[in-house]
Kinemage of the C-alpha trace (Angstrom):
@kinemage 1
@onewidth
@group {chain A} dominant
@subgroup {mainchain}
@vectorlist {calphas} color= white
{ca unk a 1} P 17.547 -22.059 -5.203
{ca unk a 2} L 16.051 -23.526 -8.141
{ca unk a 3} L 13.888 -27.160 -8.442
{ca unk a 4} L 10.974 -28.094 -10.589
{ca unk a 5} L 7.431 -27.372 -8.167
{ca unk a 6} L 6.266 -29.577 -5.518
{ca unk a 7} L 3.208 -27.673 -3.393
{ca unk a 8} L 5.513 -27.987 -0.608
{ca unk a 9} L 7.010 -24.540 0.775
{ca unk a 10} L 10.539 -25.234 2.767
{ca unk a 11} L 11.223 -22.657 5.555
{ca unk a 12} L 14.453 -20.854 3.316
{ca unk a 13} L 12.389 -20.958 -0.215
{ca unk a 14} L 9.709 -21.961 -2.300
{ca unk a 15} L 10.454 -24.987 -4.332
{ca unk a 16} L 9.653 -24.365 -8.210
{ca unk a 17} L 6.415 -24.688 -9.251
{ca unk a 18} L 5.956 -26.489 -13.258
{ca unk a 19} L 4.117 -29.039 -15.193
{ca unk a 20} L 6.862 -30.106 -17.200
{ca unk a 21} L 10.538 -29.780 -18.335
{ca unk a 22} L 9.097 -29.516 -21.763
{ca unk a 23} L 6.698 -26.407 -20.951
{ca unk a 24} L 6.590 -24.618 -23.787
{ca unk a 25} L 6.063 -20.999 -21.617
{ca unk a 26} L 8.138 -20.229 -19.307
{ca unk a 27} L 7.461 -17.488 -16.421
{ca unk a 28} L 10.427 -16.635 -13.510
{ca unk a 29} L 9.646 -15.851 -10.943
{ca unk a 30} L 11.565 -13.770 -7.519
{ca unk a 31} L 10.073 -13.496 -4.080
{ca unk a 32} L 11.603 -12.376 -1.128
{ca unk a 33} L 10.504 -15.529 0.696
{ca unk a 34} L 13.226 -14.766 3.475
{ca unk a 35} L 14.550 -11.880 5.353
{ca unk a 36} L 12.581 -9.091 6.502
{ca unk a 37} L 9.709 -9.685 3.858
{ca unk a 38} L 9.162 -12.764 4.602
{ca unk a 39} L 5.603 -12.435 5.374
{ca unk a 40} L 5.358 -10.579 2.055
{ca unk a 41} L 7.042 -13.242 0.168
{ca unk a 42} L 5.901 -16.535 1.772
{ca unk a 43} L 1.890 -16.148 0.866
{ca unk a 44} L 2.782 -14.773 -2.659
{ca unk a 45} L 4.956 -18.337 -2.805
{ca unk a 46} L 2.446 -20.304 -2.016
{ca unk a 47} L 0.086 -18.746 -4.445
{ca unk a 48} L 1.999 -19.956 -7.290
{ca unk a 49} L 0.498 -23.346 -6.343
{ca unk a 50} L -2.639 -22.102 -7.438
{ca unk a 51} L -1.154 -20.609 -11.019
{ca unk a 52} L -2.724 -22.240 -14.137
{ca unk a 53} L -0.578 -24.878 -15.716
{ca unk a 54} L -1.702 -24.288 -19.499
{ca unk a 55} L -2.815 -21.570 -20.648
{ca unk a 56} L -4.092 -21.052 -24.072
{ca unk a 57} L -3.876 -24.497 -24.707
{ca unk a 58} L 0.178 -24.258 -24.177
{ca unk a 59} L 1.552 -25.692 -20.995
{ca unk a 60} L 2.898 -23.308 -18.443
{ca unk a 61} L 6.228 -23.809 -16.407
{ca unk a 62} L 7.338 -21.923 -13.382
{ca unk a 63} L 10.492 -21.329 -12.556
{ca unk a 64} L 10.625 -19.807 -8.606
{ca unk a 65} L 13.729 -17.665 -7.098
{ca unk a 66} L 13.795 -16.753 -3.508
{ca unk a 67} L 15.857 -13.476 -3.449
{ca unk a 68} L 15.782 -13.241 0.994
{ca unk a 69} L 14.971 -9.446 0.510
{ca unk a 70} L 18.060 -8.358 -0.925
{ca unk a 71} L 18.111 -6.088 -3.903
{ca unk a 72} L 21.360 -7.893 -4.950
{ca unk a 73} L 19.990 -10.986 -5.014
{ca unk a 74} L 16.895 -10.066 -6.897
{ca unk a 75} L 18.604 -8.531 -9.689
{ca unk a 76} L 21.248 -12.084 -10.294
{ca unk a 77} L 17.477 -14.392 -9.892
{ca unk a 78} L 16.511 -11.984 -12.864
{ca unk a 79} L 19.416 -12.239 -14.883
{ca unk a 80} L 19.539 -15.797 -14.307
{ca unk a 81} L 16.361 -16.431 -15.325
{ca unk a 82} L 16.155 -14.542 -18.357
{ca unk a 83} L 19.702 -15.552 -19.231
{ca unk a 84} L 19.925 -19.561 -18.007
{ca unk a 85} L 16.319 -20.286 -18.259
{ca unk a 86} L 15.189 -17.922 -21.081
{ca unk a 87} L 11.787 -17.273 -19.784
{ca unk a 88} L 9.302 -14.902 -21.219
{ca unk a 89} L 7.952 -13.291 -18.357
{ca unk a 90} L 9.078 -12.184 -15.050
{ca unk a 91} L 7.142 -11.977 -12.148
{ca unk a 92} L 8.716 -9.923 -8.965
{ca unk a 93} L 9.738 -8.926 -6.556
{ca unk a 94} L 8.163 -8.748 -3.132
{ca unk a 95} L 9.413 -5.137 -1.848
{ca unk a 96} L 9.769 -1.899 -3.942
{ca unk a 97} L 13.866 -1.882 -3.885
{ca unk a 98} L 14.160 -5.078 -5.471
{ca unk a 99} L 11.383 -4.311 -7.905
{ca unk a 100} L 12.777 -1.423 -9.277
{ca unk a 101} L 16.220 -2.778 -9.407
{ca unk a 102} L 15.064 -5.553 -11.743
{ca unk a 103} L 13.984 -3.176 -14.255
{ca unk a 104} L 17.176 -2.334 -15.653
{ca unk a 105} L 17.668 -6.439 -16.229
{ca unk a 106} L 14.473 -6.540 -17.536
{ca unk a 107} L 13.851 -3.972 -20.063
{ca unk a 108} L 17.628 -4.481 -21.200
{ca unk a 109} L 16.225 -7.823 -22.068
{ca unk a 110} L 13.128 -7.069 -23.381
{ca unk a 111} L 11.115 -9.448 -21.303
{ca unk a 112} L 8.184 -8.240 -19.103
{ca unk a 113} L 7.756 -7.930 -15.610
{ca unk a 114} L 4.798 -7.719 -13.600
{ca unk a 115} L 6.255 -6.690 -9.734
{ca unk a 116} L 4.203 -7.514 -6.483
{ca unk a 117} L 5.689 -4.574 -4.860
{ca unk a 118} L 3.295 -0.965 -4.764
{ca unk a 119} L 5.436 1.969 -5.059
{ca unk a 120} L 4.139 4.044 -8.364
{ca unk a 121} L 7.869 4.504 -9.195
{ca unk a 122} L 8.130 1.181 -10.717
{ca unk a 123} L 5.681 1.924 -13.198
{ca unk a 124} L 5.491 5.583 -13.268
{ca unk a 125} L 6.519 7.609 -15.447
{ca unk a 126} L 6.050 5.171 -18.512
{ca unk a 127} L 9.957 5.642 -20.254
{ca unk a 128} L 11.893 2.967 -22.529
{ca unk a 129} L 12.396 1.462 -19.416
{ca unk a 130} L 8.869 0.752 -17.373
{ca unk a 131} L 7.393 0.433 -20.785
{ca unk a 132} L 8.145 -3.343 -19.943
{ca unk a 133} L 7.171 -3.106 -16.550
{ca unk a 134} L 3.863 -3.693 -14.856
{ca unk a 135} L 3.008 -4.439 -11.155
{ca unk a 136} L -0.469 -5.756 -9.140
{ca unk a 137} L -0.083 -3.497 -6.115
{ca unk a 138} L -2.220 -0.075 -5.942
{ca unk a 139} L -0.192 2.838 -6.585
{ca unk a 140} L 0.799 4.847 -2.997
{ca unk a 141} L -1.645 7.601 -4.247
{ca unk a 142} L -4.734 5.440 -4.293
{ca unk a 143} L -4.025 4.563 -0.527
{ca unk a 144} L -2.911 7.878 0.622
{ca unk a 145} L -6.145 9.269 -1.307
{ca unk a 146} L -8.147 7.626 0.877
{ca unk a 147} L -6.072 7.688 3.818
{ca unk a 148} L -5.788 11.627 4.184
{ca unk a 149} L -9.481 11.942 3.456
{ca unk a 150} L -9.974 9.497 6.578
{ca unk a 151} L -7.516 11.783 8.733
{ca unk a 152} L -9.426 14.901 7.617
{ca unk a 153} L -12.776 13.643 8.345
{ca unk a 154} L -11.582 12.393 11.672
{ca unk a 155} L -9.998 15.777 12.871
{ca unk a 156} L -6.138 14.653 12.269
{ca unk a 157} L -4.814 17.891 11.263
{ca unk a 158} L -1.197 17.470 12.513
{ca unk a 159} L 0.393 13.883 11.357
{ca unk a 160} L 4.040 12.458 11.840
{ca unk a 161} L 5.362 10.114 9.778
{ca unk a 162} L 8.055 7.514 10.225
{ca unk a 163} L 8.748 5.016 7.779
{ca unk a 164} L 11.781 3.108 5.909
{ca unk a 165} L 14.626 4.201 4.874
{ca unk a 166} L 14.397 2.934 1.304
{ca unk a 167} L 12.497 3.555 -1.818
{ca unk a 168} L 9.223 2.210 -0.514
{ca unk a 169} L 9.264 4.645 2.855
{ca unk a 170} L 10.044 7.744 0.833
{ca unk a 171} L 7.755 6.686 -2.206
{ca unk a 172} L 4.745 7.136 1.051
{ca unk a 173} L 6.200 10.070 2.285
{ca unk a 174} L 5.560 12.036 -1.256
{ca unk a 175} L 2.383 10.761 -1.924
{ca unk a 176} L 1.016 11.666 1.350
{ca unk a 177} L 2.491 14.384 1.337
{ca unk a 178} L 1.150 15.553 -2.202
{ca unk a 179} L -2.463 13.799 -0.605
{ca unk a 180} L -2.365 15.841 2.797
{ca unk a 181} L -1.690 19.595 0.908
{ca unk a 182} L -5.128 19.264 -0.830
{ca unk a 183} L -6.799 18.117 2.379
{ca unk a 184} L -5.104 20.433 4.751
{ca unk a 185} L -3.281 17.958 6.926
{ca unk a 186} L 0.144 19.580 8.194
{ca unk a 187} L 3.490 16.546 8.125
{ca unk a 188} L 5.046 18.188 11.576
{ca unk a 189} L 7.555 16.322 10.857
{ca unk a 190} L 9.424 12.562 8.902
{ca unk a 191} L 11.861 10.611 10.743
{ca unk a 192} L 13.257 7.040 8.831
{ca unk a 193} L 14.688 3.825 10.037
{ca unk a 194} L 15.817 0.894 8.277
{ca unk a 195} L 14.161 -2.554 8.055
{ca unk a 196} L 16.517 -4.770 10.350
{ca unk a 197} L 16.682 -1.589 13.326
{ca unk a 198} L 15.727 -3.087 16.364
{ca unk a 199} L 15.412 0.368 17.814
{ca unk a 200} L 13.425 3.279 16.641
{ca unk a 201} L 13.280 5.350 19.996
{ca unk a 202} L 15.547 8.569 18.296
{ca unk a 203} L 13.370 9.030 15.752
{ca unk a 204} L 9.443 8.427 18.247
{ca unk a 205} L 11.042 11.013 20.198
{ca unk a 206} L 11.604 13.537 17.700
{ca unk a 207} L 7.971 13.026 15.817
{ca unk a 208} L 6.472 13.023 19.473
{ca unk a 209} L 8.106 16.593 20.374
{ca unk a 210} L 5.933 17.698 17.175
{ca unk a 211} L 3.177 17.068 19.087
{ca unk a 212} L 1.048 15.297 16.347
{ca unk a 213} L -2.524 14.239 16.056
{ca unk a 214} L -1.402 11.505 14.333
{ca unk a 215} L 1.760 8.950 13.217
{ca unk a 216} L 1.502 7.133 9.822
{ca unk a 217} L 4.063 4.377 9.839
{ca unk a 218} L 5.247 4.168 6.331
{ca unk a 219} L 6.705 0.304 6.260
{ca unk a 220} L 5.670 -3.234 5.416
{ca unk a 221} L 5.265 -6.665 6.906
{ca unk a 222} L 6.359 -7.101 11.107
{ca unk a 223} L 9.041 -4.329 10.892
{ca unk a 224} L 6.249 -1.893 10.744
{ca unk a 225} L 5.397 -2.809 14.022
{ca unk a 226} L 8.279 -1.849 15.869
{ca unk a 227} L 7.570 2.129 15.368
{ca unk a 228} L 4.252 1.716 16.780
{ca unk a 229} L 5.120 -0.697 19.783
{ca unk a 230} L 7.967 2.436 20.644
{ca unk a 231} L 4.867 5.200 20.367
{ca unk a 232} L 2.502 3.220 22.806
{ca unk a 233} L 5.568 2.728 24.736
{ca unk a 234} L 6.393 6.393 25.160
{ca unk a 235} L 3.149 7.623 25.953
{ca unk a 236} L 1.647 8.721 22.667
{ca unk a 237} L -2.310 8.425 22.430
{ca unk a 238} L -2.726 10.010 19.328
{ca unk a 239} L -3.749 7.661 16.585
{ca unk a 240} L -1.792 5.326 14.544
{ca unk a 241} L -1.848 4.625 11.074
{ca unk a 242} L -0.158 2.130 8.959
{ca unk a 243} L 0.147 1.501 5.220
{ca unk a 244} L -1.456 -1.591 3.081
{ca unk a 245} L 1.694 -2.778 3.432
{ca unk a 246} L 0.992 -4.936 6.931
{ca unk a 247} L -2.297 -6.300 5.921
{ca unk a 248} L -0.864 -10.253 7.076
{ca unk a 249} L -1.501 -12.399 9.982
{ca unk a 250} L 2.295 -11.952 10.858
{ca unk a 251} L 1.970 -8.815 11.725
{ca unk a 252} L -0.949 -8.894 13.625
{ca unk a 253} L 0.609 -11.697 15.370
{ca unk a 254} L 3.370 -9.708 15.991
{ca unk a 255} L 1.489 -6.396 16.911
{ca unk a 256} L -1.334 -7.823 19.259
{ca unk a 257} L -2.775 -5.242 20.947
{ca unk a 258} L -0.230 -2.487 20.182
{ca unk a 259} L -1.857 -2.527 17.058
{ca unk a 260} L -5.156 -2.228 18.455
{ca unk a 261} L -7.453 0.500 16.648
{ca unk a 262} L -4.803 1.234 14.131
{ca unk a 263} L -6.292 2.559 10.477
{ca unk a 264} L -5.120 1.255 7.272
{ca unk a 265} L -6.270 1.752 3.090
{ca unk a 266} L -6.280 -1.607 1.888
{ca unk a 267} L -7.263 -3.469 -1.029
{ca unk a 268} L -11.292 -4.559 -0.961
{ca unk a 269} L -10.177 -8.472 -0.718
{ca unk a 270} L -9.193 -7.598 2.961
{ca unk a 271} L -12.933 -6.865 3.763
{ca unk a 272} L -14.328 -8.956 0.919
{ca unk a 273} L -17.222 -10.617 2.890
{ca unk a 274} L -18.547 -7.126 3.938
{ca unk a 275} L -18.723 -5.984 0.394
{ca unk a 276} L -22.010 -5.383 -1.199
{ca unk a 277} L -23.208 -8.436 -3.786
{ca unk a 278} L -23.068 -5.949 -6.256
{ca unk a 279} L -19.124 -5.726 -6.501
{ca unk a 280} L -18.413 -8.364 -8.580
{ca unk a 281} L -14.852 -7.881 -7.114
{ca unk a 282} L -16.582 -9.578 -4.167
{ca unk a 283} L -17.125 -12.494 -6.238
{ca unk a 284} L -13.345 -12.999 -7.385
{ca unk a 285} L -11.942 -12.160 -3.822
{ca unk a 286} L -14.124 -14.987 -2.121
{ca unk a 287} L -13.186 -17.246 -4.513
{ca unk a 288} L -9.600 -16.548 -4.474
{ca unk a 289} L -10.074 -16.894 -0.415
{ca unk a 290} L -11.709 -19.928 -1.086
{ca unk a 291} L -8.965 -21.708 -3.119
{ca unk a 292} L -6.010 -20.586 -1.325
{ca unk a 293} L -8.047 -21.690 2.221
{ca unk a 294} L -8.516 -25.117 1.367
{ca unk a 295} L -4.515 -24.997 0.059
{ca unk a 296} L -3.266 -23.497 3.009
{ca unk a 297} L -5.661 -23.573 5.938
{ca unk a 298} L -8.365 -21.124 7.326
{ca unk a 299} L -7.444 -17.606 7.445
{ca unk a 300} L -4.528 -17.872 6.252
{ca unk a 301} L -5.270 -15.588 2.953
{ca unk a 302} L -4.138 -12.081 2.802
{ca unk a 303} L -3.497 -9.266 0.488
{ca unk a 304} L -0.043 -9.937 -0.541
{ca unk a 305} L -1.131 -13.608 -2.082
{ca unk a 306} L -4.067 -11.581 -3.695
{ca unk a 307} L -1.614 -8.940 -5.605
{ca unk a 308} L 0.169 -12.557 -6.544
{ca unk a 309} L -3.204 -13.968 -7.767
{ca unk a 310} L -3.864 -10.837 -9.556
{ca unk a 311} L -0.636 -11.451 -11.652
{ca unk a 312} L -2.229 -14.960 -12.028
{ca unk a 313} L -5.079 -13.770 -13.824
{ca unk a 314} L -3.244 -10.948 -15.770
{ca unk a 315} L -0.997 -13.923 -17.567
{ca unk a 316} L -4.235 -15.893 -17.850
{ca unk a 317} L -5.921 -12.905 -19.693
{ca unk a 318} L -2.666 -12.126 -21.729
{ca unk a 319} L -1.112 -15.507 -22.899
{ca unk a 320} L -3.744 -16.368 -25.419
{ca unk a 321} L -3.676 -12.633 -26.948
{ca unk a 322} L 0.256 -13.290 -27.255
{ca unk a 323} L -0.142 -16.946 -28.817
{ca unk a 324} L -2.429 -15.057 -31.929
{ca unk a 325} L -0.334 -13.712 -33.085
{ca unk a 326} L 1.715 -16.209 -34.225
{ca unk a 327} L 5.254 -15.733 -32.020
{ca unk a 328} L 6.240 -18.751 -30.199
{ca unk a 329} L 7.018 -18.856 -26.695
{ca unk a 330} L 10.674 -18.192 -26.002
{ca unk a 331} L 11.542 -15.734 -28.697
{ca unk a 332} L 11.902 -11.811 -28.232
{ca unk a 333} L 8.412 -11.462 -30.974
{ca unk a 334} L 6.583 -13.386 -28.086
{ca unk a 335} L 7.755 -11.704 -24.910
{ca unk a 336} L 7.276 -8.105 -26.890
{ca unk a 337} L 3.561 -9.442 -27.436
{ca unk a 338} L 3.047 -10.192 -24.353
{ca unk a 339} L 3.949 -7.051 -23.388
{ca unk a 340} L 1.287 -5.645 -26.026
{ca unk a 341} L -0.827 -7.446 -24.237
{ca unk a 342} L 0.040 -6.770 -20.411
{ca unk a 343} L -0.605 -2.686 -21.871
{ca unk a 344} L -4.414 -3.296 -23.150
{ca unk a 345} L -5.747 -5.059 -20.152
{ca unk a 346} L -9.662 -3.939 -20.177
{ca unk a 347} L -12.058 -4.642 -17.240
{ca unk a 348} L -9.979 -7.489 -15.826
{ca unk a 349} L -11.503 -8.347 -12.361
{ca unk a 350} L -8.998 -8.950 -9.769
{ca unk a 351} L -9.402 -9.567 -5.724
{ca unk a 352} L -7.794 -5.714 -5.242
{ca unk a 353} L -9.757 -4.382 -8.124
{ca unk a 354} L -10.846 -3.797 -11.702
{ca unk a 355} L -7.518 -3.467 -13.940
{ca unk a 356} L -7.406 -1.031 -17.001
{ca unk a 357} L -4.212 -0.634 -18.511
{ca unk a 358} L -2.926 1.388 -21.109
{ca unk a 359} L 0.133 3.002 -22.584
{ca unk a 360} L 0.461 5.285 -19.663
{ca unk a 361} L -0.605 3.378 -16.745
{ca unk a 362} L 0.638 0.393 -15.989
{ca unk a 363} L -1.262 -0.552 -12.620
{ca unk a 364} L -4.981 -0.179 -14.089
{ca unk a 365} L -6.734 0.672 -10.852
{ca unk a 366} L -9.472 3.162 -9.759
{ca unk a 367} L -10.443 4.386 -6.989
{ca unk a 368} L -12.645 0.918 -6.548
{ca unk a 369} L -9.541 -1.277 -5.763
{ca unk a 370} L -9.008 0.411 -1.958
{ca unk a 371} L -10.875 0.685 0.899
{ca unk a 372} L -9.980 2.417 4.853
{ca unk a 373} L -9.993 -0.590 7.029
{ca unk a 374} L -9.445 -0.711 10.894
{ca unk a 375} L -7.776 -3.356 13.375
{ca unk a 376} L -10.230 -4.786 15.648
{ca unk a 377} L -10.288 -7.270 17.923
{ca unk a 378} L -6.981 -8.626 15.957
{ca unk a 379} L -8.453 -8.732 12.733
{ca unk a 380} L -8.919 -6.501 9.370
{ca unk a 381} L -12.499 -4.909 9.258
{ca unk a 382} L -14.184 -2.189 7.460
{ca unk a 383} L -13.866 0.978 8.960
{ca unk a 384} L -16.778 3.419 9.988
């Protein structure tokens, strides 16, 4: 689906966001605004609302894809919109699969893209390939960092883990895994399912005859839930933990109180308001809250618009660089400055954290940009 942008969001996609059919930049954009990650890809397509419409004194159009979660589908939205509406940036997708399909499109191309998705295999390692590729997301090691340290200074020696069946599930599995060796926390045991299952009882069985302290439940979005509802079901009271992939309303929604007391790493928008004064990331969060609020109603921000916003503000920082020096928008000299430009990112202030990038990272966060949060009372809130 393809239309120039009206604020409005229809139930099956986003309609295109733009200032004008003249636009002189031109960014694509693929979201999976249906399907599974829906409540990935619906607050990440209403963020474009809130995109800047010239930058660097050039007007901006956006041109907005809804591929319904389907790696297929993301990869002809990419082709088509490098190839049909020859834009100079790509922005997507929603979920790790998709992402890191694109990037064979994308780097054949030469055109950027910045994904939305986390896993650290879309940018990691830095070939011919990912050279073009950036993403918003932390990478799986920042959250597991912090999530294995929470486990060991809680006691959980003994942790399960069942998570997705795709590239997103077993990009969590290895960093935890890599996490959990340094802190001496034992994986009795992995089990996978896929994102449409509407049964996961095989594999809660087999993690529960481990006998572990605790689960992880490596997914995203409501089909993590369904893993944690079949635990609580079966009689597991050891704790729960989930990734920052289900920081959304939806899902809590969804969870209620079977998602009760869970533990999660997150990015510090989550908990902005609890932040010190001193984090100036606490600044840029509120503010993001702030405009996407009054857009879209009271607490009805999350993280997954923020790692949209965040790709916001990287074109914002990057466009002007790209217009000095010289290349005009829609030629292969502008996209490949942009992509200089997208690589030398310094101290850029985002609502997940402070982004640094260089020839060999293409994420730019520290250890700043997560925090351990906990679910109480149906809400996100800084754990103890």
């Amino acid at each position: 689906m393809l239309s120039r942008f009206t604020a409005a969001l229809a139930a099956a996609a986003l309609t295109c966001a733009c200032t004008s059919a003249l636009a002189q930049i031109k960014v694509g954009i693929t979201l999976s605004m249906t399907g599974p990650a829906a409540s990935l890809g619906i607050p990440e397509g209403k963020t474009v609302a809130l995109f800047p419409r010239t930058i660097g004194g050039q007007k901006v159009d956006y041109i907005v894809l809804d591929d319904a979660s389907d790696t297929v589908k993301a990869v002809e939205n990419t082709r088509r919109l490098i190839t049909e509406d020859k834009v100079d940036l790509v922005i997507g997708s929603s979920i790790t699969p998709n992402s890191l399909a694109m990037i064979d499109v994308t780097s054949e191309a030469r055109t950027p893209q910045i994904a939305v998705a986390s896993s650290l295999r879309i940018v990691d390692p830095v070939d011919a390939k990912r050279r073009w590729v950036f993403k918003t997301p932390q990478n799986d090691a920042h959250m597991m960092t912090a999530m294995t340290q929470h486990m060991n200074d809680h006691g959980f020696k003994r942790v399960g883990i069942i998570g997705f069946a795709d590239a997103y599930g077993q990009g969590v599995v290895d960093e935890f895994k890599k996490m959990a060796d340094l802190r001496h926390v034992a994986v009795v045991g992995v089990e996978h399912y896929v994102r449409t299952d509407t049964s996961v009882t095989a594999q809660v069985i087999k993690i529960m005859a481990e006998n572990p302290d605790a689960v992880l439940i490596a997914a995203s979005g409501t089909p993590a839930v369904l893993p944690a509802f079949t635990l609580r079901e079966r009689g597991f009271k050891g704790q729960i933990y989930f990734t920052d992939g289900v920081v959304n309303n939806d899902f809590l929604r969804v969870g209620g109180k079977t998602v009760e007391g869970a533990f999660l790493p997150a990015g510090p928008v989550v908990v902005a308001k609890d932040l010190p004064d001193s984090n100036p990331i606490k600044k840029v969060s509120l503010d993001f809250q702030r405009r996407y609020e009054q857009a879209n109603g009271a607490g009805s921000m999350n993280a997954f618009a923020a790692h949209m916003w965040t790709a916001a503000l990287m074109i914002e920082r990057t466009i002007p660089v790209a217009l000095k020096t010289g290349a005009k928008p829609g030629t292969e000299a502008f996209r490949s400055a942009l992509r200089d430009a997208l690589e030398n990112i310094h101290d850029l202030v985002t609502p997940h954290g402070i982004m640094n990038t260089s020839p060999t990272d293409h994420m730019g966060f520290d250890q700043r940009a997560r925090v351990m949060v906990e679910i109480k009372n149906g809400a996100f809130t800084l754990a103890k």
